[in-house]
C-alpha positions in Angstrom: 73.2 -48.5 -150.7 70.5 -47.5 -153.7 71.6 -48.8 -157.2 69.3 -49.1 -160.2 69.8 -50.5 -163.5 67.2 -49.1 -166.4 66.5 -49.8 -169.7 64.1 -48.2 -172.0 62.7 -49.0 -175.5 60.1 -46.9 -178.0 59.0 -47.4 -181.4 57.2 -45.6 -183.7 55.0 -46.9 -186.6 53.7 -44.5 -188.9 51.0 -46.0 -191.3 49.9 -43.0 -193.1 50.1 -39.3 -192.4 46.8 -39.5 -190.5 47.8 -42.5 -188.4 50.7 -43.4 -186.3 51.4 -46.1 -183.2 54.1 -45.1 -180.2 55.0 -47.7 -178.4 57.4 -47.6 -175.1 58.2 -49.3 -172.2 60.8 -48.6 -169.5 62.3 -51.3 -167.0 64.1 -50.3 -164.0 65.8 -52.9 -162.1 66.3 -51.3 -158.2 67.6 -52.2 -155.4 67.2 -50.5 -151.9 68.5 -51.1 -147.9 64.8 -52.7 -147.4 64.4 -55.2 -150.6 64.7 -55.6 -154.2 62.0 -54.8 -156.9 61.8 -54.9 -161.1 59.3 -51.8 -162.2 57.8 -52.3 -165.8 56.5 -48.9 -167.3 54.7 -49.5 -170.9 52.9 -46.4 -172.7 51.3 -47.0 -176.1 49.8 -43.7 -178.5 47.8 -44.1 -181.1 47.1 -40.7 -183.6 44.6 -40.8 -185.8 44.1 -37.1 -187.6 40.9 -36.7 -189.3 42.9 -33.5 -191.0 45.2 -31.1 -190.4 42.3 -29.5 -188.0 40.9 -32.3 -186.2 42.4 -35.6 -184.4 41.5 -38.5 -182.0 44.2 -39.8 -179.7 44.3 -42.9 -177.5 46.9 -42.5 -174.3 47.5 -45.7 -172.3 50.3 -46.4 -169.5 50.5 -49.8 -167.6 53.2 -50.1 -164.5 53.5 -53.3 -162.5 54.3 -51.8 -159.0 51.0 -49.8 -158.8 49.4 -52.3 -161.2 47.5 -49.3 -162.1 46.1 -48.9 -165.7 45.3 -45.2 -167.4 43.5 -45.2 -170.1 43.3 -40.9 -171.9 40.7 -40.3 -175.0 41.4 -36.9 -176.6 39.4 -34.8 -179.5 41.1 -32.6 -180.3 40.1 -29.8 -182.8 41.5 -26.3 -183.5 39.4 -24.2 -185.8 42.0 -21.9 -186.4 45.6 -20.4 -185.1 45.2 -20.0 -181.3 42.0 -21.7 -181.0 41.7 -25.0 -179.5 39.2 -27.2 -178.2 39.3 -31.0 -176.6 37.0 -33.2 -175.5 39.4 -35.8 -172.9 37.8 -39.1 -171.5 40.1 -40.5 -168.8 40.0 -43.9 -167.2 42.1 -45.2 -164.0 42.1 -49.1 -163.3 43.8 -51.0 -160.9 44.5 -54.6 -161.6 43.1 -57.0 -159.0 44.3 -60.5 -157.2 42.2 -61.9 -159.6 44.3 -60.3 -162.2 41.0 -58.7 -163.7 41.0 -54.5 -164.1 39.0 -52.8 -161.6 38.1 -49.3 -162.9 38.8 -46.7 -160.3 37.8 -43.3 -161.8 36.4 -42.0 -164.9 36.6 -38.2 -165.7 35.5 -36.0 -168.7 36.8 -32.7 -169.0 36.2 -30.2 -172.1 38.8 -27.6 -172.7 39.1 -24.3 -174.5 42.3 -22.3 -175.4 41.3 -19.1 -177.3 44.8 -16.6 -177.4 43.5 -13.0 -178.0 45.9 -10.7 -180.0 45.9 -6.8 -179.8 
């Protein structure tokens, strides 16, 4: 028999229109034939918009199974309507015995949207 039990949570904080804090976590309580586990999911977003044109974003996501850690940096910018551009930093960490993070990968990507109309 599979059963599960879940329970999820978010806020939001808004401090100005430029700034604003999401924070959410997700607990699943599930139990399988082979054993019993508790998975904790937590995600926090931080916005900051430098103007209606330009913003930095922070992604992070913690779960306890994995006790993997992902850590997303964005700039965004878009110049103007179907132009876009972002600069993305991403970090993976796994958290060790010694319950210290252990960075796994690091990536930078750049990407460009550009819609052409006819």
């Amino acid at each position: 028999m599979v059963s599960a039990g879940a329970s999820t949570s978010n806020s939001t904080w808004r401090a100005s229109r430029r700034l604003t804090l999401d924070l959410d976590w997700q607990w699943d309580d599930v139990r399988l034939p082979s054993g019993r586990f508790i998975a904790r999911l937590y995600r926090s977003r931080f916005a900051w918009a430098f103007n209606a044109r330009a913003a930095w974003i922070l992604l992070a996501q913690y779960d306890n199974v994995s006790r993997a850690l992902g850590l997303d940096l964005r700039l965004q910018w878009l110049p103007r309507a179907g132009q876009e551009l972002y600069f993305i930093v991403q970090q993976g960490a796994v958290r060790d015995l010694d319950e210290h993070f252990v960075t796994q990968t690091v990536d930078a990507t750049v990407k460009a949207l550009y819609t052409w109309r006819w």
